[in-house]
C-alpha positions as CSV (number, residue, x, y, z in Angstrom):
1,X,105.4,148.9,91.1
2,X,103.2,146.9,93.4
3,X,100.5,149.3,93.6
4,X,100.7,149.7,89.6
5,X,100.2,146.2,89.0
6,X,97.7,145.5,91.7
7,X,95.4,147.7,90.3
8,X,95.3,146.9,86.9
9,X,94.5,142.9,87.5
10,X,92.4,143.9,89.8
11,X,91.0,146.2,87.3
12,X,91.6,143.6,84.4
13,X,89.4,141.6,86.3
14,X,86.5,143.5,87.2
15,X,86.4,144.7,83.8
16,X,85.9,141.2,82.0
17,X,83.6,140.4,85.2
18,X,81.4,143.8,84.4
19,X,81.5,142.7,80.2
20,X,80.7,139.3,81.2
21,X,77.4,140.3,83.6
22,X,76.1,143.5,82.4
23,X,77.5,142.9,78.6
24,X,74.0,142.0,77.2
25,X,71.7,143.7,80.2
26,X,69.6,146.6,78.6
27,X,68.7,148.6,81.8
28,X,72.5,148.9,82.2
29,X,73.4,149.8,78.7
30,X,73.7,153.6,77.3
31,X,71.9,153.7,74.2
32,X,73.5,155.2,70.9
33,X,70.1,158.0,70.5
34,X,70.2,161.3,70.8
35,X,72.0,164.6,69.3
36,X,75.0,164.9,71.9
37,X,76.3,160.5,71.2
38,X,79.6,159.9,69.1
39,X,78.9,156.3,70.0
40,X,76.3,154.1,67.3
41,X,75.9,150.8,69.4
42,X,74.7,150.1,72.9
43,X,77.1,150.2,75.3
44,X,77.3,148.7,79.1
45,X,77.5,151.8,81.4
46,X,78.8,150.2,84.6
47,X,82.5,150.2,83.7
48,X,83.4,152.6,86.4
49,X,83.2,149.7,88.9
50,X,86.5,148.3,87.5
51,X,88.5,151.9,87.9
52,X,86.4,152.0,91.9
53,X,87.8,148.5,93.0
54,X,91.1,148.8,91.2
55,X,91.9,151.9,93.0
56,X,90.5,150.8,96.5
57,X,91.5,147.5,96.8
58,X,94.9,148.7,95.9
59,X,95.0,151.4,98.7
60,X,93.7,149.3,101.2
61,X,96.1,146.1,100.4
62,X,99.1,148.5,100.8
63,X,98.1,150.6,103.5
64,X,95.0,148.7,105.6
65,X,97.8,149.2,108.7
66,X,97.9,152.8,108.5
67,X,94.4,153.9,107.6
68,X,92.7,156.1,110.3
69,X,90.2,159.4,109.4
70,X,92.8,161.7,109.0
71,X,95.3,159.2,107.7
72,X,93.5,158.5,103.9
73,X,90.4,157.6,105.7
74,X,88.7,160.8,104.0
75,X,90.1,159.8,100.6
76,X,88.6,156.3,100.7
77,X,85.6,157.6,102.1
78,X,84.6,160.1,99.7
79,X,86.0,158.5,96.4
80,X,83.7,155.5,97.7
81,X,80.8,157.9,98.2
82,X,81.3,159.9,94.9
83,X,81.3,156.6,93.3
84,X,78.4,155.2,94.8
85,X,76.3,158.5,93.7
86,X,77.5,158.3,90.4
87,X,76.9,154.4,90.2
88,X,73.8,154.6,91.5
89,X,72.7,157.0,88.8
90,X,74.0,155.1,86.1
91,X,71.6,152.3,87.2
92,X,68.6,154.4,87.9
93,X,69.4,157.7,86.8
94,X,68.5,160.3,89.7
95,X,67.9,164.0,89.4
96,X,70.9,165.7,89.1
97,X,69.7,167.9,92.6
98,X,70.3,165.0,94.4
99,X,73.9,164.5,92.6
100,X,75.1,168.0,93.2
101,X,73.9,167.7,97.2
102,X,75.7,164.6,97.6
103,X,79.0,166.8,95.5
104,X,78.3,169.4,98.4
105,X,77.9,167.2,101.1
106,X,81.5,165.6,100.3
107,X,83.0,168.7,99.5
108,X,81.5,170.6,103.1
109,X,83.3,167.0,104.6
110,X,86.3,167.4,103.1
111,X,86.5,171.8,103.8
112,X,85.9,170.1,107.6
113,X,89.1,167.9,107.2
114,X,91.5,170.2,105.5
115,X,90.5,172.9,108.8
116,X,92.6,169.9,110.7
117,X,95.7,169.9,108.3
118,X,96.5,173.3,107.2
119,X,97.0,176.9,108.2
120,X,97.7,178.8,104.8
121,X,98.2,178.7,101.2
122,X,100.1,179.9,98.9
123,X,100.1,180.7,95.0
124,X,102.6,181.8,92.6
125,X,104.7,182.2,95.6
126,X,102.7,184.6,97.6
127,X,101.5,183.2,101.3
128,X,97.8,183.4,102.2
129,X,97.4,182.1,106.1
130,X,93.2,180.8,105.7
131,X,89.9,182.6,106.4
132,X,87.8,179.5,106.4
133,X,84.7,181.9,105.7
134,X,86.9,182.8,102.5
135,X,88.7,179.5,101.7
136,X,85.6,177.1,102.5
137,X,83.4,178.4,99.4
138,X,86.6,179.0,97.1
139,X,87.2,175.2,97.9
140,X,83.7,174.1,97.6
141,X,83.4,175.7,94.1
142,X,86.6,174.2,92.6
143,X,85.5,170.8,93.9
144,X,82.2,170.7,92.5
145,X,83.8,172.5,89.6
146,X,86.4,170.0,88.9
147,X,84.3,166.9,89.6
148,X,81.4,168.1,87.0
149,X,84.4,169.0,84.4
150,X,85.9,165.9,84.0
151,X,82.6,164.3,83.9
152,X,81.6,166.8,81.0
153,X,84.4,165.4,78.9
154,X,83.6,162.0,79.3
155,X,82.1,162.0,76.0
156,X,84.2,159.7,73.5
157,X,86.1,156.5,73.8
158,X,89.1,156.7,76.0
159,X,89.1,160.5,76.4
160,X,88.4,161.1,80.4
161,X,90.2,157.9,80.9
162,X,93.4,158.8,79.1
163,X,93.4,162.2,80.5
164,X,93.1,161.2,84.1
165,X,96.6,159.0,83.3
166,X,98.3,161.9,81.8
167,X,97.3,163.9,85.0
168,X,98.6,161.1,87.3
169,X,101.7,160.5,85.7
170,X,102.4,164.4,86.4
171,X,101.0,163.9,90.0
172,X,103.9,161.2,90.0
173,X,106.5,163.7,89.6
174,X,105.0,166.1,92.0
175,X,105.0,163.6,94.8
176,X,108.5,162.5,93.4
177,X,109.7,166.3,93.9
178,X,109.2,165.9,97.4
179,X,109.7,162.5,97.7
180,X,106.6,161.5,99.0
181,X,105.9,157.7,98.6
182,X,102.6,157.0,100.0
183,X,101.0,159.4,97.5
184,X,103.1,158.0,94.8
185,X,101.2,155.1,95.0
186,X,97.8,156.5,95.4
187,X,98.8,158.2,92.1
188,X,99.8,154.5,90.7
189,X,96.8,152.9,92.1
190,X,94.8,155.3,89.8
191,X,97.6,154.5,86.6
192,X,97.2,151.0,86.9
193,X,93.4,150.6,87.2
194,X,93.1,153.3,84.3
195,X,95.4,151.6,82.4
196,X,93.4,148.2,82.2
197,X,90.4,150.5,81.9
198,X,90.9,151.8,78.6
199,X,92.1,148.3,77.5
200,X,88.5,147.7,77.2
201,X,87.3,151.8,76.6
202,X,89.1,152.3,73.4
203,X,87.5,152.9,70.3
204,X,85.4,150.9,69.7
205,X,84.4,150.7,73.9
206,X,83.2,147.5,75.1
207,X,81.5,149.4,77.8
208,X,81.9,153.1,79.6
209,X,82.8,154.4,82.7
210,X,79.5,156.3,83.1
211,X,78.7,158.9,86.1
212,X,80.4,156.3,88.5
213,X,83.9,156.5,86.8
214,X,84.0,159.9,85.9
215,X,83.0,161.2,89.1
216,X,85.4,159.6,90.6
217,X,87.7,160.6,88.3
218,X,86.8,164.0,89.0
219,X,87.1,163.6,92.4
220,X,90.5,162.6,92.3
221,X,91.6,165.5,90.0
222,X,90.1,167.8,92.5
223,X,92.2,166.1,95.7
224,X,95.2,166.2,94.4
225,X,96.2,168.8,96.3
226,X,94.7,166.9,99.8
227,X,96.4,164.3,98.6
228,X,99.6,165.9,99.0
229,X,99.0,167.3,101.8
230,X,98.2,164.2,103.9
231,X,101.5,162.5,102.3
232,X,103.5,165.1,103.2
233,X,102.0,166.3,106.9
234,X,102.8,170.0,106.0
235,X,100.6,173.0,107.3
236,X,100.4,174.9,104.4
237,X,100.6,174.5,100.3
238,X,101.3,175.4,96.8
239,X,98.0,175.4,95.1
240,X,99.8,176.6,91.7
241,X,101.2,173.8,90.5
242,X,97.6,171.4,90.8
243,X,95.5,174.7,89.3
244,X,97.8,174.7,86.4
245,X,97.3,171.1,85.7
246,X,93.4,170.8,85.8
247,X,93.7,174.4,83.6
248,X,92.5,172.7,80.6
249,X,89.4,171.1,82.2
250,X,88.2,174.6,84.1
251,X,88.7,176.8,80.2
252,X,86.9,174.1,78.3
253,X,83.9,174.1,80.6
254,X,83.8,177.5,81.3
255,X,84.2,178.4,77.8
256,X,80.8,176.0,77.1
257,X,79.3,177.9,80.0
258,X,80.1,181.2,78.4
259,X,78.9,180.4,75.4
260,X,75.7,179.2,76.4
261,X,74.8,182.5,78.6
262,X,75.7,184.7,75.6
263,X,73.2,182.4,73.0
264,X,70.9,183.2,76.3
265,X,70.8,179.5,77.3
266,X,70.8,177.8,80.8
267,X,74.4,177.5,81.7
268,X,73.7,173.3,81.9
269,X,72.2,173.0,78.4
270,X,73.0,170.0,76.9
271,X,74.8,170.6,73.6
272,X,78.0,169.9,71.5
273,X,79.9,172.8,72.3
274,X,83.3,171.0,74.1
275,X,86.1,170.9,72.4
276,X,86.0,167.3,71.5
277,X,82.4,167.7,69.7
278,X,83.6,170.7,67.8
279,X,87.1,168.8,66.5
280,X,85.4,165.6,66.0
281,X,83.1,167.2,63.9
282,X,85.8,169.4,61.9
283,X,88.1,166.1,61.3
284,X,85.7,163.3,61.6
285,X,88.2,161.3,63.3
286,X,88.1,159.4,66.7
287,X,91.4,159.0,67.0
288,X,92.2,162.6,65.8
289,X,90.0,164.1,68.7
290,X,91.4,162.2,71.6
291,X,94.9,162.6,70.9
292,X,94.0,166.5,70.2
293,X,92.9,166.5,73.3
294,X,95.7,163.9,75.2
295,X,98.1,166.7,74.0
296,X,96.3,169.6,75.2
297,X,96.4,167.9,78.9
298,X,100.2,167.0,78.6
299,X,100.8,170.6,78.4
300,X,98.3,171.4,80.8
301,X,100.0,169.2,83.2
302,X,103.5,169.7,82.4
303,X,102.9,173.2,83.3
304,X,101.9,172.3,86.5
305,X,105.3,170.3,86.9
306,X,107.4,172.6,86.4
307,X,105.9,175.1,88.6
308,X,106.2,172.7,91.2
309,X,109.8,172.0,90.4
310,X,111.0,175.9,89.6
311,X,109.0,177.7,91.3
312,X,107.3,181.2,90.5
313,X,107.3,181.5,87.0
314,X,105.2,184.4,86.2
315,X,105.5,185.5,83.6
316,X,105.3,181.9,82.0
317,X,101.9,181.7,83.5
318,X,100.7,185.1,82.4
319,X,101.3,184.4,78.9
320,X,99.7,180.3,79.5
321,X,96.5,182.4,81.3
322,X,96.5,184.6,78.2
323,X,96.2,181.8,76.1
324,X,93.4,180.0,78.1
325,X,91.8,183.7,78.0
326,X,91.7,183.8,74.3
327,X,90.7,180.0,74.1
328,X,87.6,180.9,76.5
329,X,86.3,184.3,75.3
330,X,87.6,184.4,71.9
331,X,85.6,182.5,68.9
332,X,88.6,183.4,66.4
333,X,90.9,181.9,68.5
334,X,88.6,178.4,69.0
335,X,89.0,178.4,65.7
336,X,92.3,178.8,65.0
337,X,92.7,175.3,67.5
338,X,90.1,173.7,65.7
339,X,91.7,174.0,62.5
340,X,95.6,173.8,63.9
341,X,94.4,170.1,65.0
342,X,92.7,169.3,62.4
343,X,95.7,169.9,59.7
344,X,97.9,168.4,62.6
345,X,96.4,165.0,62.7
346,X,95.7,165.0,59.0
347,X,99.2,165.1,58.0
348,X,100.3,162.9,60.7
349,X,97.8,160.2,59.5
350,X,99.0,160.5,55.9
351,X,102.2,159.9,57.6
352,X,101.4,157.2,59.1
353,X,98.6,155.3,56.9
354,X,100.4,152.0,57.2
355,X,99.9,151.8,61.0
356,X,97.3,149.5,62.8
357,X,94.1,151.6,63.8
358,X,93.2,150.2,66.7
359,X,97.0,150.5,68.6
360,X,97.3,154.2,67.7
361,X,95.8,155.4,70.9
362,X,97.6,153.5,73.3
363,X,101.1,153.9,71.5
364,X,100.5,157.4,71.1
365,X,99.3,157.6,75.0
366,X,102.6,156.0,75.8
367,X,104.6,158.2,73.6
368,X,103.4,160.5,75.2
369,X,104.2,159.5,78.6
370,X,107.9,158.7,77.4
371,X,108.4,162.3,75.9
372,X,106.8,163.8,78.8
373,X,108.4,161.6,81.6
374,X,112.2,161.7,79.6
375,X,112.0,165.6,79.5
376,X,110.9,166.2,83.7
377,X,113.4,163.3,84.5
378,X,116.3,165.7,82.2
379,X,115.2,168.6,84.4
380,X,114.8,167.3,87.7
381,X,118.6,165.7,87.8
């Protein structure tokens, strides 16, 4: 609980500090021009210092004793550094060469320190001891994969924000599974400072997380498995269950990828192809969108659980892979979601016309949680 609510004041904090400096500074702001903005007013873009500080502050308060390069060293430094190249290009916008060789460089560092930690692998219960000429680029791929992905989504109040908690609070009961405490409250660290993060991120944002926060966002998603591993000083691990969760992330942008290469554009075309553009455009509802989407990353991640918790399960996942097949190669199928969502929130809003506008993100978020956290709870005891 300590690490929870250390990083959301210290994220509380930061964030009235970044409204307060940067609130009315036009070389900070992310102006509401161009095809691909939801957004219609100017917006700080610096808010990703809040979620930086809330996280590391947090981790270094709790464990400044136990910190060496091996122990959570490399987790401090290359959240700080994916930050810092993110930040940097929210206040002078580099080329995005120099942003994907700093994503190398940390993910070449971090290949380097996993070569220390583990031997093998293994997925959907099959053991794969590691060819680090094999494993190295696999790794380096779904890091800069991963990192770019979430970023990618970061395109409407409260979306990468609220999805990162969903991910976290299923990285809770993964650590909990094994009863690994430190990484429980690396995982709360990220909860709390997210948490007082969207306080200020919801529709209508008071400012955005920009390349700084969603990069590091990314980054996270994409340790989760190191994560583990350092908390729980085993030579080899179950990549399944962490896949599984990010699985929503990896269809949607390779879906856009896909779909760009067959309309013969470059894969990194600017456009409104994700899955947020196309439903807020259907429904024409803020709201609508993000919880859409909040739902698709609860099942995403509660997936992932229960891998972790029941092992093999293959069937389940050939049938969720078939699904994510048709939601990435088949337009009928888009569709189909589109529409499903679109009908799905309609109704629900009818239902619910009498209810505040602005709370109906964060009590949905948290009824979400409950639900989610009340049913892994039921089938963990």
């Amino acid at each position: 609980i300590y690490a929870l609510l250390l990083s959301f004041t210290v994220s509380f904090l930061v964030s009235k500090l970044v409204i307060y400096r940067f609130g009315d500074q036009i070389k900070y702001m992310d102006a509401a021009v161009g095809g691909r903005k939801i957004h219609t007013e100017t917006v700080p873009r610096v808010g990703g210092l809040a979620i930086y500080f809330g996280v590391v502050l947090s981790v270094l308060i709790l464990f400044y004793q136990e910190i060496t390069f091996l122990n959570w060293g490399w987790f401090l430094f290359g959240f700080s550094f994916i930050f810092g190249l993110g930040f940097l290009d929210d206040l002078i916008e580099i080329s995005w060469k120099i942003k994907l060789g700093g994503q190398l460089g940390i993910a070449g560092f971090l290949v380097y320190w996993l070569s220390t930690q583990i031997e093998a692998i293994t997925f959907f219960g099959h053991l794969f001891p590691i060819n680090w000429f094999v494993f190295a680029p696999i790794f380096v791929f779904w890091f800069v994969g991963i990192v770019n992905s979430i970023n990618l989504i970061d395109g409407m109040d409260g979306l990468a924000g609220g999805s990162i908690i969903i991910l976290a609070v299923g990285a809770i009961f993964i650590s909990g599974f094994s009863q690994d405490s430190i990484s429980i409250y690396i995982h709360l660290s990220f909860l709390g400072a997210l948490m007082a993060f969207l306080k200020f991120n919801r529709n209508p944002a008071l400012y955005f997380m920009g390349d700084g926060g969603s990069m590091s966002l990314g980054f996270y998603a994409a340790v989760l498995p190191l994560i583990f591993i350092n908390a729980s000083q085993e030579t080899s691990i179950d990549v399944t269950p962490f896949i599984l969760m990010n699985s929503f992330f990896i269809a949607d942008t390779i879906r856009v990828f896909w779909t760009r290469i067959k309309k013969g554009q470059h894969p990194l075309h600017p456009d409104n192809l994700h899955l947020h553009h196309l439903l807020f455009f259907k429904n024409d509802s803020h709201n609508g969108t993000v919880l859409s989407i909040y739902g698709l990353v609860v099942i995403s991640s509660f997936f992932g659980v229960v891998h972790m918790r029941y092992g093999d399960g293959l069937l389940e996942f050939l049938i969720y892979a078939f699904l994510l097949l048709c939601y990435i190669f088949s337009d009928t199928c888009l569709n189909a979601i589109v529409n499903l969502f679109t009908v799905m929130y309609k109704n629900i809003h009818h239902m619910f016309s009498w209810f505040p506008k602005k709370a109906i993100n964060p009590v949905v978020l948290l009824l979400l949680f409950f639900l989610e956290s009340t049913y892994l709870l039921l089938i963990t005891y």
